[in-house]
C-alpha positions in Angstrom: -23.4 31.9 -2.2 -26.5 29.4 -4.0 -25.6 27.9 -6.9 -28.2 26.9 -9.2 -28.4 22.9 -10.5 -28.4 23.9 -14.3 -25.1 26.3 -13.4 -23.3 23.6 -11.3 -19.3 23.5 -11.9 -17.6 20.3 -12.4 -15.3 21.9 -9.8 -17.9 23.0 -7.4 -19.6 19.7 -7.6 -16.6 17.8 -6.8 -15.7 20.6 -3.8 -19.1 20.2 -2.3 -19.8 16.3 -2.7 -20.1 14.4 0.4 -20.1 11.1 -1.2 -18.1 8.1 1.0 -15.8 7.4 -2.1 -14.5 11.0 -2.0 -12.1 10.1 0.6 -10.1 7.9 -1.5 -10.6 9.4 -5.4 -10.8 13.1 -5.2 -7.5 12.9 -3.7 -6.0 11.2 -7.2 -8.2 13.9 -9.1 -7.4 16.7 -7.7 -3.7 16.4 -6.7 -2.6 18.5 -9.7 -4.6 21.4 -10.5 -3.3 22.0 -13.0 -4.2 19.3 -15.2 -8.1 19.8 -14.6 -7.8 23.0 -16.8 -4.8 22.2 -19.0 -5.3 22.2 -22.4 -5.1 19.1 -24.0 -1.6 18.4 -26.2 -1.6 17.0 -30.0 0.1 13.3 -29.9 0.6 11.8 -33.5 -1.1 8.5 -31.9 -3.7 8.7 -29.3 -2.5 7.1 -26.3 -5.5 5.6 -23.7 -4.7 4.5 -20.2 -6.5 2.6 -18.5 -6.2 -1.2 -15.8 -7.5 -3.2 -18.5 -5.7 -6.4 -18.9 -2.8 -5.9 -21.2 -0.8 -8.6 -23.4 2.4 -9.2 -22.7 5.4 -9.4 -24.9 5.8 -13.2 -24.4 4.6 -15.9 -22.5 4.7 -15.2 -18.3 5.2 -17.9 -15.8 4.0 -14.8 -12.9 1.0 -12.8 -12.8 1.0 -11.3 -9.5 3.3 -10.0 -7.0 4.0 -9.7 -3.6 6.5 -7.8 -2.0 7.5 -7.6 1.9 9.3 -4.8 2.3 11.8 -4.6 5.1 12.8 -1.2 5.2 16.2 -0.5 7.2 18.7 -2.8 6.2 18.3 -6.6 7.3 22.0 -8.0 8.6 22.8 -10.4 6.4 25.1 -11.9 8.1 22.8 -12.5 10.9 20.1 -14.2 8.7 21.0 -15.2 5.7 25.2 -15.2 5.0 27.1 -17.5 7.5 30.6 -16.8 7.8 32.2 -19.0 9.5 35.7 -18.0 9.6 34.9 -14.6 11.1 34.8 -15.7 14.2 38.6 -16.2 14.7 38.8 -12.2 14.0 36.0 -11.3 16.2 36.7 -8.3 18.3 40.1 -8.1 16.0 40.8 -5.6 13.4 39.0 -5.9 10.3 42.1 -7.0 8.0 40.9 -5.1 5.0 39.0 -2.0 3.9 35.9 -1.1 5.2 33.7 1.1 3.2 31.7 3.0 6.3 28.6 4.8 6.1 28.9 6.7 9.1 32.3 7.2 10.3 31.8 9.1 13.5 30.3 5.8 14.9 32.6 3.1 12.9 35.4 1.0 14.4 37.4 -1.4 12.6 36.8 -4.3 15.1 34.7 -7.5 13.2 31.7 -8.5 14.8 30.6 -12.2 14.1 27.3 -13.1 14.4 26.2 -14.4 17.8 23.6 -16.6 16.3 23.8 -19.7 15.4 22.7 -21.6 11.7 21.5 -24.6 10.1 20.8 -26.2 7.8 17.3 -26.4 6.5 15.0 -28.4 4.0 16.4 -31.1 1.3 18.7 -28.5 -0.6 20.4 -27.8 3.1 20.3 -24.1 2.9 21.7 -22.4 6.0 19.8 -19.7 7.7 20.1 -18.0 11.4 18.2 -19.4 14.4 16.1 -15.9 14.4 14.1 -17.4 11.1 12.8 -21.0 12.2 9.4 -20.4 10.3 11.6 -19.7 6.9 13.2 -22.7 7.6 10.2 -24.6 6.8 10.1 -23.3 3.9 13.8 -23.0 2.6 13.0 -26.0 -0.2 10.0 -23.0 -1.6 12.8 -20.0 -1.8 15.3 -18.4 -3.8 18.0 -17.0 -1.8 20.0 -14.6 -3.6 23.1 -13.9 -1.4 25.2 -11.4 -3.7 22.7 -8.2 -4.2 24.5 -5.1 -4.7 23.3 -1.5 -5.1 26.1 -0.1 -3.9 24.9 3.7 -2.9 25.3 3.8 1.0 22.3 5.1 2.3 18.7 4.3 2.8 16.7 6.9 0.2 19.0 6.3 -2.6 19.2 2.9 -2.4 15.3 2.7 -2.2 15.3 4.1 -5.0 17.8 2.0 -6.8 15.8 -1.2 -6.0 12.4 0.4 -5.9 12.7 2.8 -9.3 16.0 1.0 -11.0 18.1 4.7 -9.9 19.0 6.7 -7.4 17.1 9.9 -8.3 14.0 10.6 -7.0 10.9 10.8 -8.5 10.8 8.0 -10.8 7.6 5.1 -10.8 8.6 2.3 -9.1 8.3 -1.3 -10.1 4.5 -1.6 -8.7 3.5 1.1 -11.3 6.0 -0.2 -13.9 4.1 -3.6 -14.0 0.5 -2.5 -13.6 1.3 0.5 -16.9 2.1 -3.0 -18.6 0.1 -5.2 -17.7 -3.4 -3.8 -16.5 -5.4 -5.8 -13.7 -7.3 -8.9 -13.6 -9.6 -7.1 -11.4 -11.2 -4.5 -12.6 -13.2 -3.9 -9.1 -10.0 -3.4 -6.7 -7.0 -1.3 -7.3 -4.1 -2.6 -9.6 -1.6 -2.3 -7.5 -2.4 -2.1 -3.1 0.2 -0.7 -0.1 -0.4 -2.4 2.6 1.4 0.0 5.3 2.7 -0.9 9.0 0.2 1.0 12.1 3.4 2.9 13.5 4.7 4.8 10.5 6.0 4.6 6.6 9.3 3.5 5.6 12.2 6.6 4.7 11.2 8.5 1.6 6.8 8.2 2.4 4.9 7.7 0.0 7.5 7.8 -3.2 7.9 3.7 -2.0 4.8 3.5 -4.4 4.8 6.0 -6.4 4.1 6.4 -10.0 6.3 8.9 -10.9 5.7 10.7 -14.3 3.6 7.7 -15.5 -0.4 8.6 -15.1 -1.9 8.4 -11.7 -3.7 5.6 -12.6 -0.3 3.2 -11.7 0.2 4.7 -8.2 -0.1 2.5 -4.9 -3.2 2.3 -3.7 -2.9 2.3 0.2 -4.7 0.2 2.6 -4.2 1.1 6.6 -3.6 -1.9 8.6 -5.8 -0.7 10.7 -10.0 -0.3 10.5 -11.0 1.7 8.4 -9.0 0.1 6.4 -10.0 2.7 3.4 -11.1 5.3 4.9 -14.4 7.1 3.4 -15.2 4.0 1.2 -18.8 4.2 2.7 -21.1 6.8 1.6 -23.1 8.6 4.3 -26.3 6.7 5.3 -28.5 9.5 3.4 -26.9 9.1 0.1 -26.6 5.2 -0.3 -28.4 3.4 -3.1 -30.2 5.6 -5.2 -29.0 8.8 -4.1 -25.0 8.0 -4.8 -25.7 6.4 -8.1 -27.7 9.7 -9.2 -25.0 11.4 -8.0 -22.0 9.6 -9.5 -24.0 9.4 -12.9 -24.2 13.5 -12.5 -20.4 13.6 -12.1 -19.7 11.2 -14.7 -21.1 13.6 -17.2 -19.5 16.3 -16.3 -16.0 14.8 -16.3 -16.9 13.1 -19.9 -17.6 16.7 -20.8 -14.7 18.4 -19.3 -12.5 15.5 -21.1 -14.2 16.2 -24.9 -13.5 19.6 -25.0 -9.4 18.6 -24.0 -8.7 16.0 -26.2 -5.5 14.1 -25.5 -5.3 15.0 -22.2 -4.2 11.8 -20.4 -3.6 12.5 -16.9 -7.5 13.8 -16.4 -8.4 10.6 -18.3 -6.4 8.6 -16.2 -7.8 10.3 -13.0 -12.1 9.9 -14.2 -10.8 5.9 -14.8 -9.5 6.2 -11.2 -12.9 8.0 -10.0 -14.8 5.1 -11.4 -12.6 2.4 -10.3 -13.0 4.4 -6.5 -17.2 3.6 -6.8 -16.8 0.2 -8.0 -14.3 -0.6 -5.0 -17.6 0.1 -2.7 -18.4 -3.4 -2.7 -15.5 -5.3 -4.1 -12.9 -3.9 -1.5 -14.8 -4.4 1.7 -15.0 -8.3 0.5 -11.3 -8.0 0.1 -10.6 -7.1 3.2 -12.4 -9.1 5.5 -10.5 -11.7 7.0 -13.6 -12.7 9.8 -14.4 -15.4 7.4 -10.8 -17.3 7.3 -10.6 -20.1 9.1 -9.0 -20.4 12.8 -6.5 -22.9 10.9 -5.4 -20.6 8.3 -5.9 -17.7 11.4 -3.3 -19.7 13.6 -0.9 -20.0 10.6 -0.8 -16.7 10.4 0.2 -15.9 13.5 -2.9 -14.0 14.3 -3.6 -15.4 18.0 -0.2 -13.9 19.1 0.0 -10.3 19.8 3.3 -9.9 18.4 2.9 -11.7 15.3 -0.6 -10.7 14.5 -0.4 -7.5 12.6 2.0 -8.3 9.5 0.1 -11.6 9.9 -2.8 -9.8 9.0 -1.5 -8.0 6.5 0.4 -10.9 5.0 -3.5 -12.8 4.6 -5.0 -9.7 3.5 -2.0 -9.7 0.5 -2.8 -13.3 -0.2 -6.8 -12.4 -0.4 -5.9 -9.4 -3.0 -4.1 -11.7 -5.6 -6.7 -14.6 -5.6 -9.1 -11.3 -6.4 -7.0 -10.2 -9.5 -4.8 -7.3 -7.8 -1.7 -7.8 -9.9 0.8 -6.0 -7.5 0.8 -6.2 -3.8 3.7 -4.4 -1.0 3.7 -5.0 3.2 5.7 -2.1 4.8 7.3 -2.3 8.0 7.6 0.9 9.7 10.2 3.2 9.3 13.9 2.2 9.8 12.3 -0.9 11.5 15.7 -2.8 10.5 18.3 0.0 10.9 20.3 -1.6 13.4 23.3 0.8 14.1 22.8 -0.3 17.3 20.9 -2.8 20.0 21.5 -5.4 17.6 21.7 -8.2 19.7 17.9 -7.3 21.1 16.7 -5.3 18.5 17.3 -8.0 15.4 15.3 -10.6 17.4 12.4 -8.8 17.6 12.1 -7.8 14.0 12.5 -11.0 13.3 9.6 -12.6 15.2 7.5 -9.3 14.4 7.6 -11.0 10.5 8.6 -14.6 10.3 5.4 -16.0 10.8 3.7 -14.3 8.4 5.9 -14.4 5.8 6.3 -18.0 6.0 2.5 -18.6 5.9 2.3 -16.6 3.2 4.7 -18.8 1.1 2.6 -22.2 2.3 -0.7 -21.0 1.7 0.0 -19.5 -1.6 1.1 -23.3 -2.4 -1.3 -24.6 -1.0 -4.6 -22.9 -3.0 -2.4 -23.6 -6.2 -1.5 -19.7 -6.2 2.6 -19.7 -6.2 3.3 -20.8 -9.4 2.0 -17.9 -10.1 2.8 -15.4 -8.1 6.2 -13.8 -7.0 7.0 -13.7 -3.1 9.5 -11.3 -2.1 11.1 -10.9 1.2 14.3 -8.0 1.8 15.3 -5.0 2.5 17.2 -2.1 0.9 20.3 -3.1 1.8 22.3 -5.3 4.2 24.9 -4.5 7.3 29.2 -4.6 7.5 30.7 -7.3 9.2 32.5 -5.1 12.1 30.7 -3.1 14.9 29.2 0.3 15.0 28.7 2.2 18.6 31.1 -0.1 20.4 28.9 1.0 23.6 25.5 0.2 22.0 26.8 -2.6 19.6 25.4 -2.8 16.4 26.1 -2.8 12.4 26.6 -0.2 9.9 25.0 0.2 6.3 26.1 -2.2 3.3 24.7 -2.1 0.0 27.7 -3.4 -1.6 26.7 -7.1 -0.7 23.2 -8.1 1.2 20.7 -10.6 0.5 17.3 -11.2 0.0 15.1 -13.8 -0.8 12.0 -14.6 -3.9 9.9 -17.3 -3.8 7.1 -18.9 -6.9 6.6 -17.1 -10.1 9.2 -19.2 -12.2 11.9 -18.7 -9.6 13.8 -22.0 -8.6 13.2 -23.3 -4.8 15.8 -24.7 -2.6 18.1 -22.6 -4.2 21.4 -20.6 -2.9 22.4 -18.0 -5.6 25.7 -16.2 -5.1 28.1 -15.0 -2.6 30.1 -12.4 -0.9 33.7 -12.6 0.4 34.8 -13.8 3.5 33.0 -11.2 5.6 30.0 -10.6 3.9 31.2 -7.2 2.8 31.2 -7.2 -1.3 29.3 -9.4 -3.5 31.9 -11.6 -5.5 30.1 -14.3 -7.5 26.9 -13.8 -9.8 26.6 -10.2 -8.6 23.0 -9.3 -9.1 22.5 -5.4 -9.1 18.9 -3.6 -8.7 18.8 -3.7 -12.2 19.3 -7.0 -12.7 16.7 -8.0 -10.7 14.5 -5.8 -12.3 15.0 -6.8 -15.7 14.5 -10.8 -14.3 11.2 -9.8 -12.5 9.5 -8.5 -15.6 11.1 -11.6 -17.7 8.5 -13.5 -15.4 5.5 -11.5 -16.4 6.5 -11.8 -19.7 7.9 -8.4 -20.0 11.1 -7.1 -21.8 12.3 -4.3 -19.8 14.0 -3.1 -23.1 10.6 -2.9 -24.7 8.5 -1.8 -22.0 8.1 1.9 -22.3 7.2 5.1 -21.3 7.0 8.2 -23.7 8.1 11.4 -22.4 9.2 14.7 -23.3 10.4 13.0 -26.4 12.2 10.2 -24.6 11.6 6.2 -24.4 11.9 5.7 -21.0 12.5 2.2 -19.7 12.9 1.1 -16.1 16.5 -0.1 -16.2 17.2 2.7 -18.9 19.8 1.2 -20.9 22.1 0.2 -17.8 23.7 -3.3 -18.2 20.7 -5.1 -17.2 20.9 -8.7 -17.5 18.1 -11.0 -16.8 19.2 -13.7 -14.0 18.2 -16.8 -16.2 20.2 -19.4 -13.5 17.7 -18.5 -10.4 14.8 -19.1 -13.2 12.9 -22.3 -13.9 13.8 -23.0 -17.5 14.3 -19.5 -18.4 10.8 -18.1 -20.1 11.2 -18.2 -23.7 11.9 -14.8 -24.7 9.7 -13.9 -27.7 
C-alpha cells in the first residue's frame, strides 16, 4: 500500500525509517504502545523530564560513578575477610548455626581459606594473594567488611542493593541518580551498561532498569564488543543531508503528537531520548575509541594479555565516559561469573585475574588525570559465601548475604580504610553493619542528595529509594561528612 508524503503517520514514519540511530532509539520509543496514543493526564504542576544538569540539595564531593559489578557472590573470606582462627576447625564441624541456602548440597564441615594474605599499603589492610593489583592500591580504597542484605539468593538480593528492596521492578540507583541529577553531557547517555561478551548477570536487563521512573533514566547499553552500539551509523545513502531532513521531518511530528497530549511524560521523555539517540552519532563513536590511548595506559590496563583484556577494555572505556560528562557508569561480568558452589579452588582464581587488572587501573588512572575526587569506584558483588563447604566432592561455598564485603574508592570516601566486621567465621556482620540501604542513602550524600528528599511521584505516593527503611548515612567511611544542607 503507497502512502502519500502529505498523509504520512508519525507511526508509519517511524515503522518505515531506515535511519542508523533507529537501532538504538525506536527501541525506548516504542517499547510501550501504549503511551504513543494515551491521552495525556491533568497534573496540578507540570512536571518536565529531561538530562539537563540538575541542582542538588547540597554541596557534593562526587559527580560520577562507577560501578563493577561482580555478579554471583565474591567469597569474602577468600579476598577480603581473613579469619585466622578458622583454620583450627577446618574440615571440623561448624560449632554454631549455619543459615544454608541450599541444603541438599550443605555440610556443616568449615572450610578455611587456602590462600594466603597480607598486608598491603601504609594503612596495612589485609587482602588475599588472588588480588595483588588491589594491593597496590589498598591506601586508595574503602573496604567495607560488614554488608548485609540478608535475603539468600541472587535476584532478591540484586535487588536489595541494586533498587534499595527486594521486589522487582523498581529503578535502580543508575536511574535514581541521573532522575536527580541530569548529565554533564548532553551528547552521550546519562547513565551507560557496559555488559560482559558471554552473557548478562541473573535478572537481564532489570540490573539497569528504570523502573516506573521515565525511560529517559534507563541504562543505556554498550556491547563490549564492535559494534559497540549497534545501528549508530546511518546507511551510506542517507548521511548528511538526507538524515538531517529526515530527523527534522520526525521531530515535527513527535512535537505534534506531544501538543495535542499535554502532560504526557513518558512520550516526552521518549522524543528527549530520540534526540539524545542523533546527537550520540558523533559524540559516542569518540567515546568509545580507545585506538588513541597510549600503549602505557594500554599495558595498565591489561590490554596485551588475553585474559585480562576485555574488562580491561571495558574498565578504560568507563574511565573515557566520565571525563565526557556521563554521570553513571556499570561493568557486568557475566552471569553467575562468581557463584562458586563449587570448583572454588580453580574457579575463584580465575575470576580473579579475569578483573584485577582492570579494576586496579581504573582506580590509578582516575587519580592520576585528577578524576577520583570526584568520582565513586565501586567494586562487589551481591553477596558474599559461608565459611563451611558445599558439594564435599566438588568443593565450594554456599550463599551469604548476612555478612560479605565490598569495596568503594574516591568520591569523599576515606582510603586506606577497614570499615567493620563479621564474627569469627565471616558468617554475620557484627560491627557497623551497613545494610543496602545504608549504603544507598551514603552514596547519594556524596552527590549531594538526600535520599529522604529525592523523590518520585506516583499514583499519589512520594516514592524514595530507601522508602522510609532505617537508612542511615555511613558518615565514619566519609571524608569529613558533606555538610548536609
Amino acid at each position: 500500500m503507497q502512502h502519500h508524503p502529505c498523509n504520512l503517520t508519525r507511526r508509519h514514519f517511524l515503522a518505515q525509517s531506515s535511519l542508523g540511530i533507529g537501532g538504538l532509539a525506536l527501541a525506548w520509543l516504542l517499547n510501550e504502545d501504549k503511551v504513543l496514543g494515551a491521552q495525556g493526564r491533568p497534573e496540578l504542576e507540570q512536571r518536565r523530564f529531561d538530562l539537563t544538569p540538575k541542582q542538588p540539595h547540597f554541596e557534593p564531593r562526587a559527580r560520577a560513578m562507577i560501578s563493577m559489578f561482580m555478579q554471583g557472590g565474591p567469597s569474602h573470606l577468600d579476598l577480603f575477610d581473613p579469619k585466622p582462627g578458622m583454620a583450627r576447625y577446618d574440615g571440623q564441624p561448624f560449632p554454631g548455626t549455619i543459615q544454608y541456602d541450599n541444603a541438599a548440597e550443605a555440610s556443616a564441615k568449615v572450610l578455611h581459606s587456602p590462600w594466603r594474605f597480607r598486608r598491603h599499603g601504609q594503612a596495612g589492610t589485609e587482602l588475599s594473594e588472588l588480588l595483588p593489583h588491589l594491593g597496590e592500591i589498598t591506601d586508595d580504597i574503602c573496604l567495607i567488611r560488614s554488608m548485609r542484605t540478608g535475603v539468600n539468593n541472587h535476584g532478591q538480593s540484586i535487588n536489595a542493593l541494586a533498587t534499595g528492596r527486594i521486589q522487582a521492578g523498581r529503578p535502580v540507583l543508575g536511574s535514581w541518580l541521573t532522575y536527580g541529577l541530569g548529565s554533564e553531557s548532553q551528547n552521550l547517555p546519562a547513565y551507560v551498561v557496559l555488559t560482559d561478551p558471554v552473557s548478562t548477570p541473573v535478572l537481564g536487563v532489570d540490573n539497569w532498569s528504570n523502573g516506573w521512573l521515565p525511560s529517559l533514566f534507563q541504562g543505556t547499553v554498550v556491547r563490549a564488543q564492535e559494534p559497540r552500539i549497534l545501528n549508530l551509523d546511518p546507511p551510506v545513502n542517507l548521511r548528511g543531508q538526507p538524515q538531517e531532513r529526515y530527523l527534522d521531518f520526525l521531530d515535527g511530528l513527535n512535537r505534534d503528537h506531544l501538543r495535542q497530549r499535554p502532560g504526557e511524560l513518558d512520550l516526552e521523555a521518549r522524543i528527549a531520548s530520540y534526540e539524545l539517540a542523533a546527537r550520540m552519532q558523533t559524540a559516542a563513536r569518540e567515546a568509545l575509541d580507545i585506538a588513541d590511548e597510549s600503549p602505557t595506559t594500554r599495558r595498565l590496563y591489561g590490554m596485551d594479555d588475553p585474559t585480562t583484556a576485555d574488562f580491561g577494555a571495558r574498565c578504560l572505556i568507563a574511565r573515557r565516559l566520565v571525563e565526557r560528562g556521563v554521570r553513571f557508569v556499570q561493568i557486568c561480568t557475566r552471569n553467575q561469573f562468581w557463584d562458586h558452589h563449587g570448583n572454588i579452588r580453580t574457579a575463584l582464581p580465575a575470576s580473579c585475574r579475569y578483573v584485577d587488572t582492570g579494576a586496579a587501573a581504573l582506580v590509578k588512572d582516575l587519580k592520576g588525570r585528577g578524576l577520583l575526587d570526584s568520582t565513586v569506584v565501586h567494586w562487589g558483588g551481591e553477596m558474599g559465601r559461608l565459611p563451611v563447604v558445599q558439594n564435599e566432592r566438588n568443593v565450594g561455598r554456599d550463599h551469604n548475604t548476612h555478612g560479605f564485603s565490598m569495596w568503594v574508592a574516591g568520591g569523599g570516601f576515606k582510603g586506606g580504610m577497614t570499615y567493620g566486621a563479621t564474627d569469627d567465621f565471616g558468617h554475620h556482620a557484627v560491627r557497623d553493619v551497613v545494610n543496602h540501604y545504608d549504603y544507598q542513602a551514603t552514596l547519594m550524600q556524596l552527590f549531594g542528595l538526600d535520599h529522604r528528599r529525592l523523590v518520585y511521584a506516583r499514583n499519589g505516593q512520594q516514592m524514595t529509594m530507601t522508602d522510609n527503611q532505617p537508612a542511615r548515612v555511613v558518615q565514619e567511611i566519609l571524608i569529613n561528612g558533606p555538610a548536609n544542607g
